[in-house]
C-alpha atoms as a printed R data frame, in Angstrom:
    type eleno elety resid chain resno       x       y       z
1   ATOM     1    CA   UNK     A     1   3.917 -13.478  11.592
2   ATOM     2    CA   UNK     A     2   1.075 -11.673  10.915
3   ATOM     3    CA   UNK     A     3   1.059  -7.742   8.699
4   ATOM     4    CA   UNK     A     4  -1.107  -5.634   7.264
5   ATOM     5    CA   UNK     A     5  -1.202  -6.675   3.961
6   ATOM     6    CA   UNK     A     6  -0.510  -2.771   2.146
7   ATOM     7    CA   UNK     A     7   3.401  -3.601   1.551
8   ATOM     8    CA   UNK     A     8   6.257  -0.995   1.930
9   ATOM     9    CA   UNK     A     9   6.037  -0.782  -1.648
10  ATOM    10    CA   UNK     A    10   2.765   0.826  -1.813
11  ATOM    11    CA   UNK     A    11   3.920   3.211   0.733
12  ATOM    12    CA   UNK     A    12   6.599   4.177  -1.122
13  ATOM    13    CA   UNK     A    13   4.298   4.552  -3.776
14  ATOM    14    CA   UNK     A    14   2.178   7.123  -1.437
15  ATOM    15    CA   UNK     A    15   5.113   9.212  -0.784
16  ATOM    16    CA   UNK     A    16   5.907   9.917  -4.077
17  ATOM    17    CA   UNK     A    17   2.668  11.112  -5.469
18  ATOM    18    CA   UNK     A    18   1.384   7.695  -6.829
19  ATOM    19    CA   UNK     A    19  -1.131   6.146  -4.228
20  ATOM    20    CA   UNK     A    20  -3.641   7.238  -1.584
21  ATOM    21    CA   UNK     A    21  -6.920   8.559  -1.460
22  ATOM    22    CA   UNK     A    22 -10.841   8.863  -0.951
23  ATOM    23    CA   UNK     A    23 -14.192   7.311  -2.546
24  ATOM    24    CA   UNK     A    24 -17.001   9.157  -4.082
25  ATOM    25    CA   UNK     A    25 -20.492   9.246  -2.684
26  ATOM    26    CA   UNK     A    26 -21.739   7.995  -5.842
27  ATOM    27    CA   UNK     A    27 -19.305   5.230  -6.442
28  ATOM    28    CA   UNK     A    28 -20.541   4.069  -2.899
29  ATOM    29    CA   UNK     A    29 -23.936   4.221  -3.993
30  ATOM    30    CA   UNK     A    30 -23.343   1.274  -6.362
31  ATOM    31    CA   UNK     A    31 -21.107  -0.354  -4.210
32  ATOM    32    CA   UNK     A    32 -21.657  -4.285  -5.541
33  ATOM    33    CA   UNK     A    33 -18.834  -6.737  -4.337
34  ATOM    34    CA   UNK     A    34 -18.776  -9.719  -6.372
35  ATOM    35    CA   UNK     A    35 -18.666  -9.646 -10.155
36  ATOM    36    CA   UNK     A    36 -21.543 -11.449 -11.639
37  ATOM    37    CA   UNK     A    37 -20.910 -14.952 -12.346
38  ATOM    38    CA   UNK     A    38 -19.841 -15.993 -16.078
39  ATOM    39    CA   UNK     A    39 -23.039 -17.291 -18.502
40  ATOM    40    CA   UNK     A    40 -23.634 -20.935 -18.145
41  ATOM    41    CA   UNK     A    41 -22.812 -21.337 -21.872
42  ATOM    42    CA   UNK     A    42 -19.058 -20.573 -21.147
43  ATOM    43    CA   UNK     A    43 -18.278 -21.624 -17.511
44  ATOM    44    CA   UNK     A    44 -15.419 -19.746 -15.700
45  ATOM    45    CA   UNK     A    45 -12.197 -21.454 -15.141
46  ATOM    46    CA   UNK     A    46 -13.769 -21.807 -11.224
47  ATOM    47    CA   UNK     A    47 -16.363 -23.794 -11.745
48  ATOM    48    CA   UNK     A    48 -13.844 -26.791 -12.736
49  ATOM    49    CA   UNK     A    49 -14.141 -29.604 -10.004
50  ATOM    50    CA   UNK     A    50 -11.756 -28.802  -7.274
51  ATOM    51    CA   UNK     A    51  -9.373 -31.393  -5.536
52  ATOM    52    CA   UNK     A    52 -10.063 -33.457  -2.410
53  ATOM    53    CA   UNK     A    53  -9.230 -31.573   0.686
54  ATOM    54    CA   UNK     A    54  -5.790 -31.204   1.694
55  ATOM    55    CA   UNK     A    55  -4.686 -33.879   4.405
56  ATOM    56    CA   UNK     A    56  -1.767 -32.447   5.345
57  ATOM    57    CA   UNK     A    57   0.162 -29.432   6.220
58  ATOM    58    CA   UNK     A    58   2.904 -30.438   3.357
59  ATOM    59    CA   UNK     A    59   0.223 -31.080   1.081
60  ATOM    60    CA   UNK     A    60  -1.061 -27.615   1.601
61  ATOM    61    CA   UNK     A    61   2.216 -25.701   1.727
62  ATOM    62    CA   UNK     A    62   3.314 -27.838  -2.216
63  ATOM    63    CA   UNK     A    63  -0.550 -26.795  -3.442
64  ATOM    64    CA   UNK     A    64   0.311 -23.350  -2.758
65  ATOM    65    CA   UNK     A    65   3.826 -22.830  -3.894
66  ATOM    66    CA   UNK     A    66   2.375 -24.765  -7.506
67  ATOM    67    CA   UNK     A    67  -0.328 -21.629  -7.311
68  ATOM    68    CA   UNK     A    68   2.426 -19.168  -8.011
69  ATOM    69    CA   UNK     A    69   1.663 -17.595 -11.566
70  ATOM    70    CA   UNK     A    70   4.140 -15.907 -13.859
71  ATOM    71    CA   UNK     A    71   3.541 -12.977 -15.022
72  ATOM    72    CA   UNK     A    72   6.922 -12.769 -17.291
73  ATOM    73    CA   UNK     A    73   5.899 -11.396 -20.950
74  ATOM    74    CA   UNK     A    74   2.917  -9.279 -19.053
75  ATOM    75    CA   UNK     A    75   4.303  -5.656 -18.631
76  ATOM    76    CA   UNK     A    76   8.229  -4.649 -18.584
77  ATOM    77    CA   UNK     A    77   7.858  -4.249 -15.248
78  ATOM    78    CA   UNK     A    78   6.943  -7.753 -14.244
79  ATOM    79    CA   UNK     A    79   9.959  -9.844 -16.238
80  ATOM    80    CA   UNK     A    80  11.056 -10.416 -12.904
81  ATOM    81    CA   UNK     A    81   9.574 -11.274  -9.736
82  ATOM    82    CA   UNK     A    82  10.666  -8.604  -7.293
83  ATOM    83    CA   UNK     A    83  10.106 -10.518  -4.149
84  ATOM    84    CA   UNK     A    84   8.478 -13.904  -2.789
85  ATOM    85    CA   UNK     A    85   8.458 -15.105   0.495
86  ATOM    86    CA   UNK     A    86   6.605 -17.634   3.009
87  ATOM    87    CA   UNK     A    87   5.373 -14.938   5.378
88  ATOM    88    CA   UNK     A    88   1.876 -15.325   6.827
89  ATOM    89    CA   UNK     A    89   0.160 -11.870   5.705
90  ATOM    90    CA   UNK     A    90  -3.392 -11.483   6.375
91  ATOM    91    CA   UNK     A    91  -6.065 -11.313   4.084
92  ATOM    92    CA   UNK     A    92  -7.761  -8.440   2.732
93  ATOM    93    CA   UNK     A    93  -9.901  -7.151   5.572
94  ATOM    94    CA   UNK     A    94 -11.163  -3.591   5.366
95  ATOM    95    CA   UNK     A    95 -12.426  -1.668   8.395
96  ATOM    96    CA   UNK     A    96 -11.513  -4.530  10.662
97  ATOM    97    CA   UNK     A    97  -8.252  -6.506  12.502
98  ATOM    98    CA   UNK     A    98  -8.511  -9.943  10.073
99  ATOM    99    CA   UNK     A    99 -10.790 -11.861   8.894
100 ATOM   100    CA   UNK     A   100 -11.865 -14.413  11.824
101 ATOM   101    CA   UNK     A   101 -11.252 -17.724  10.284
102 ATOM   102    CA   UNK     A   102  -8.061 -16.851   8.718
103 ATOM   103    CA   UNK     A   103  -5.654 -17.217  11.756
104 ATOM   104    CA   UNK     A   104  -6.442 -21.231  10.630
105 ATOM   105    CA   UNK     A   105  -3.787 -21.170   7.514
106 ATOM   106    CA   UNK     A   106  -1.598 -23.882   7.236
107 ATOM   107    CA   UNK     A   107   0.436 -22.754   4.232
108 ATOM   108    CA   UNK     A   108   0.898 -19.596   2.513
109 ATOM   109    CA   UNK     A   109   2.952 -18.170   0.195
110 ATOM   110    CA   UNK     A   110   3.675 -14.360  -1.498
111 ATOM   111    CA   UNK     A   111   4.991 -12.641  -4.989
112 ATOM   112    CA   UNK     A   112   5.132  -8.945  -5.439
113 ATOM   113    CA   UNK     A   113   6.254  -7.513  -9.414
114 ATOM   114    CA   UNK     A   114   7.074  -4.128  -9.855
115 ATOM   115    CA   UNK     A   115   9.741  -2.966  -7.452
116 ATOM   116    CA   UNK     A   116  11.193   0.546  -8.290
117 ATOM   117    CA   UNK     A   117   8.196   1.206 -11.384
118 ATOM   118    CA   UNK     A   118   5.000   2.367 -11.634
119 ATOM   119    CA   UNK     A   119   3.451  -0.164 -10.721
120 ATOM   120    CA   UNK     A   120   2.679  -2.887  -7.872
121 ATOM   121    CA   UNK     A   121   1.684  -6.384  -8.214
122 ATOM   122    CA   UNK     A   122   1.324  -8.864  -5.173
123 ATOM   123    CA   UNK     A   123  -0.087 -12.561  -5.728
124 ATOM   124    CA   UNK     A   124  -0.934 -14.277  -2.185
125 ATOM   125    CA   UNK     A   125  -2.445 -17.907  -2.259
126 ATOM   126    CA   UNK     A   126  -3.426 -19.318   1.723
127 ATOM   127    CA   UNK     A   127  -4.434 -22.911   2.192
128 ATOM   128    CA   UNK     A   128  -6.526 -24.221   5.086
129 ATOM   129    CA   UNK     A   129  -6.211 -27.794   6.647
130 ATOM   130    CA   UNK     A   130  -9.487 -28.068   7.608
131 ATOM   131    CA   UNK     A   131 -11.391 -24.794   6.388
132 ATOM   132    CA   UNK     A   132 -13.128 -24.031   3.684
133 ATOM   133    CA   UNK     A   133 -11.974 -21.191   0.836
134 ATOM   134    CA   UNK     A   134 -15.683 -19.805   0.434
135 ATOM   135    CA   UNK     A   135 -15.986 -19.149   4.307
136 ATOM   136    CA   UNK     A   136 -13.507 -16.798   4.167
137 ATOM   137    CA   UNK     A   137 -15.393 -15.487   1.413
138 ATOM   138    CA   UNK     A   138 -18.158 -15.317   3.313
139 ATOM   139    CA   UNK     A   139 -16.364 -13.365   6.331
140 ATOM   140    CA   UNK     A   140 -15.152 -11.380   3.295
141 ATOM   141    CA   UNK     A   141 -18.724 -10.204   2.136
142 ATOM   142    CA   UNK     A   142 -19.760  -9.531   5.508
143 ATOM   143    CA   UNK     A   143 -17.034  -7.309   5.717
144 ATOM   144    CA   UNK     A   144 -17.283  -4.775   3.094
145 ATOM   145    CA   UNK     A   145 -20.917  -4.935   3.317
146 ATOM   146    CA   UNK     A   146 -21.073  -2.027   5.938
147 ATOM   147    CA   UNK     A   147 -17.231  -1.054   5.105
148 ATOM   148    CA   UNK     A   148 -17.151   2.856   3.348
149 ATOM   149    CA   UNK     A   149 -14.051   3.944   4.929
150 ATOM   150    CA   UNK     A   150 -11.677   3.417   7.664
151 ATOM   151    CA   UNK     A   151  -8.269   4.904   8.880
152 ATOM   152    CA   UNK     A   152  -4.700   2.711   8.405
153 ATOM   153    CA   UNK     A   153  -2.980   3.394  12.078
154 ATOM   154    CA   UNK     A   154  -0.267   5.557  10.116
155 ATOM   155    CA   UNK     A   155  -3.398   7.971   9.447
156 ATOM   156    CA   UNK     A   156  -4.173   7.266   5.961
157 ATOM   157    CA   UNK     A   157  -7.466   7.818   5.101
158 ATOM   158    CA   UNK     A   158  -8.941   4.807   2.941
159 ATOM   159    CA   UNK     A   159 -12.367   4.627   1.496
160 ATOM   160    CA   UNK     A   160 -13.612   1.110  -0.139
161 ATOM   161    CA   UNK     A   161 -15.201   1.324  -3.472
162 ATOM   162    CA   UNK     A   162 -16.893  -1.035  -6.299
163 ATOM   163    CA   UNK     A   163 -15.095  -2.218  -9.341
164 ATOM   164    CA   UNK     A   164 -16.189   0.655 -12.053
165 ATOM   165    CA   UNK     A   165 -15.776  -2.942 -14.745
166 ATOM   166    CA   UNK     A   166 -16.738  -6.695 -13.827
167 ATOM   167    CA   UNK     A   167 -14.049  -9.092 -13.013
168 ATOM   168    CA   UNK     A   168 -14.146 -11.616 -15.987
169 ATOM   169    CA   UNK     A   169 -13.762 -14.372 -15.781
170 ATOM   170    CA   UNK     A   170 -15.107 -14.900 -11.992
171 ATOM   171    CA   UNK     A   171 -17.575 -17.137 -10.016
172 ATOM   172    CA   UNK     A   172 -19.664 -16.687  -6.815
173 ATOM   173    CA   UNK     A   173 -16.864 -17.104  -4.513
174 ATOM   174    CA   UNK     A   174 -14.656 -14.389  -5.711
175 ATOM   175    CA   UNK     A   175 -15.215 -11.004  -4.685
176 ATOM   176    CA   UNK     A   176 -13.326  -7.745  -5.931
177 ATOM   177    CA   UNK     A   177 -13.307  -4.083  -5.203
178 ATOM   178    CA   UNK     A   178 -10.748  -1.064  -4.923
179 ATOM   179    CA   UNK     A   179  -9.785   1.340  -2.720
180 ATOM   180    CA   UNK     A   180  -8.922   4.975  -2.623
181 ATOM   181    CA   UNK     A   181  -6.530   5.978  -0.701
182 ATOM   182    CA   UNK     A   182  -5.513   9.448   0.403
183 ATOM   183    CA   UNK     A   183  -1.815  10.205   2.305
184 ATOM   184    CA   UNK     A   184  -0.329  13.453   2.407
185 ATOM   185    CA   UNK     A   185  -2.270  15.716   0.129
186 ATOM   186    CA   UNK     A   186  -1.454  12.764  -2.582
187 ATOM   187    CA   UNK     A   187  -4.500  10.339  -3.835
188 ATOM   188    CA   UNK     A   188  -4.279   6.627  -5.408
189 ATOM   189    CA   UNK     A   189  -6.152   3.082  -5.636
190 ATOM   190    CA   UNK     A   190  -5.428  -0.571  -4.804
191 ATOM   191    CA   UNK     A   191  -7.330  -2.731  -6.391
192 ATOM   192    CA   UNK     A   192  -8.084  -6.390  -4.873
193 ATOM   193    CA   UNK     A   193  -9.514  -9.319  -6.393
194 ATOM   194    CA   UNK     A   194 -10.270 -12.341  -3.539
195 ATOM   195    CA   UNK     A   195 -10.889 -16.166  -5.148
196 ATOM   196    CA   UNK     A   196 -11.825 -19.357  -3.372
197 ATOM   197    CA   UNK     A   197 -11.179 -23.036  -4.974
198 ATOM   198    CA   UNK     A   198 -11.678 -26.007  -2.285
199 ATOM   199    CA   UNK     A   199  -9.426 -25.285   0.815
200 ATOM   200    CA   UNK     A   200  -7.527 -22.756  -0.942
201 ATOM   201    CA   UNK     A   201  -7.868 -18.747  -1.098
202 ATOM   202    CA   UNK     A   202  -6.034 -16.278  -3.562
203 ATOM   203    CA   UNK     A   203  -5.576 -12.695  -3.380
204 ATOM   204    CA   UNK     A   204  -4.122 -10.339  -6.233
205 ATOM   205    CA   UNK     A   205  -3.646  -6.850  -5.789
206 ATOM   206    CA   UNK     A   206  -2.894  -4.328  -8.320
207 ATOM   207    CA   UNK     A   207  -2.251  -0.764  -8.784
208 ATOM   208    CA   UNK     A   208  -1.065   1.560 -11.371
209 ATOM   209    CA   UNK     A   209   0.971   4.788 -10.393
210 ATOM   210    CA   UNK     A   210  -1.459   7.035 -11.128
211 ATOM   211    CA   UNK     A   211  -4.923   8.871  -9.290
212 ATOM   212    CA   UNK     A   212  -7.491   7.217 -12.148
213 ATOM   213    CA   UNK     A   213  -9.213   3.790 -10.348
214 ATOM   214    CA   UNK     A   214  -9.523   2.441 -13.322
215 ATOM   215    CA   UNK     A   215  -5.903   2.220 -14.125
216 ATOM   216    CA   UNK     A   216  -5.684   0.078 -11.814
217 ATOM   217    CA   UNK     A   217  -8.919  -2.015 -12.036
218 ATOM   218    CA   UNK     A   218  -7.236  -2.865 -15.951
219 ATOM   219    CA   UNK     A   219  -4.292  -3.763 -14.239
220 ATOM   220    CA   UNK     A   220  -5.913  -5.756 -11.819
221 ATOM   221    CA   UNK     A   221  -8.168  -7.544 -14.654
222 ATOM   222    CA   UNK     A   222  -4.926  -8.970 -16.713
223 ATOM   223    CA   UNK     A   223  -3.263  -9.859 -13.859
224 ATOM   224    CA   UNK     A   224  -5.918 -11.999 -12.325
225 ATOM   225    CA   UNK     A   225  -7.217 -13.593 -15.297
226 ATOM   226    CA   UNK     A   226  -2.977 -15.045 -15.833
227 ATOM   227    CA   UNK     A   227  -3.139 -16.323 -12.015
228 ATOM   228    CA   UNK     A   228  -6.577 -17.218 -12.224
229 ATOM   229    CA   UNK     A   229  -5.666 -20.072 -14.381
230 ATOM   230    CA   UNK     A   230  -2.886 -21.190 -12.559
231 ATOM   231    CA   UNK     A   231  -4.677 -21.452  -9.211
232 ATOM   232    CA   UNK     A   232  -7.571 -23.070 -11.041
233 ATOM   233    CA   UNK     A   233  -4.889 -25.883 -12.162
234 ATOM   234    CA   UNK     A   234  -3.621 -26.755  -9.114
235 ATOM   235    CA   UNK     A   235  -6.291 -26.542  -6.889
């Protein structure tokens, strides 16, 4: 089963005032998608040895469900996870259908935080049999790289912009950026962060009730480094 990965939450979210919205010509200016890597002196959590490739679809499926982080102790609104399922969601893939190597999953698993608050968390690790993480990555880069803006088919306008702060701690194959998004006269940003380790890719999205991007890009940052160093365990 294959969705559009903005959940009903973030809808929700639109209705009432907290998300949607447009980018600035200036902000697209600077676009720059991936955060610089960490100084050699203290290497990022992704630059740890990976494991052998996955040889099986049950190996792949028990790597991912391991990748799950816990965000309990992180906000109120995240003591308890406010959904997780198996479902195979795409990718992030602005201003196009999916990214083309994705259909290849073999496991995949979901958690959203924040049901019925302010805010709206979603964690999303995919494993690949036989692919690599970083070429996704790659289809990733080439992506945004002529992506501005685009139009969800409910009519939502959505313009892609650059993190306003680094991602920290993050590597060459993790790339990051938000988006404004504008739906009935009411304006708000997701904020993605996209990681690759081996055969293994993991998306975090974030955003804060509120039309400032960096609410949500500080959102985004404490919530990534927590599953950062989860995924980098187990993969």
């Amino acid at each position: 089963m294959e969705r559009r990965r903005t959940p009903l939450k973030l809808l929700s979210l639109l209705a009432c005032a907290a998300l949607a919205g447009c980018g600035t010509a200036e902000a697209e200016k600077a676009a720059t998608w991936s955060a610089p890597a960490t100084p050699r002196a203290k290497p990022s959590p992704t630059a740890t040895p990976t494991r052998p490739a996955p040889t099986t679809v049950g190996e792949v499926r028990r790597q991912v469900k391991a990748a799950m982080v816990d965000l309990a102790g992180l906000r109120p609104e995240t003591a308890d996870i406010s959904t997780e399922d198996t479902e195979a969601y795409k990718l992030a893939h602005p201003c196009r259908d999916s990214l083309p190597t994705d259909r290849k999953r073999s496991g995949y698993r979901s958690r959203e935080w924040g049901a019925d608050s302010d805010i709206w968390i979603r964690q999303y690790v995919v494993g690949y049999l036989k692919v690599p993480g970083r070429t996704l990555i790659g289809e990733l880069r080439a992506t945004l790289k002529g992506c501005k803006s685009y139009r969800e088919p409910d009519g939502r306008a959505t313009t892609v912009l650059p993190m306003a702060s680094p991602l920290k701690p993050a590597g060459r194959d993790t790339v990051a950026w938000c988006e404004k998004l504008v739906g009935s006269g009411n304006t708000g940003y997701l904020c993605t962060a996209v990681t690759a380790r081996g055969n293994y890719v993991m998306e975090v999205n974030a955003s804060e009730s509120s039309n400032d991007q960096k609410q949500s890009e500080a959102l985004l940052h404490k919530v990534y480094a927590r599953a950062l160093a989860t995924f980098t365990k187990v993969t």
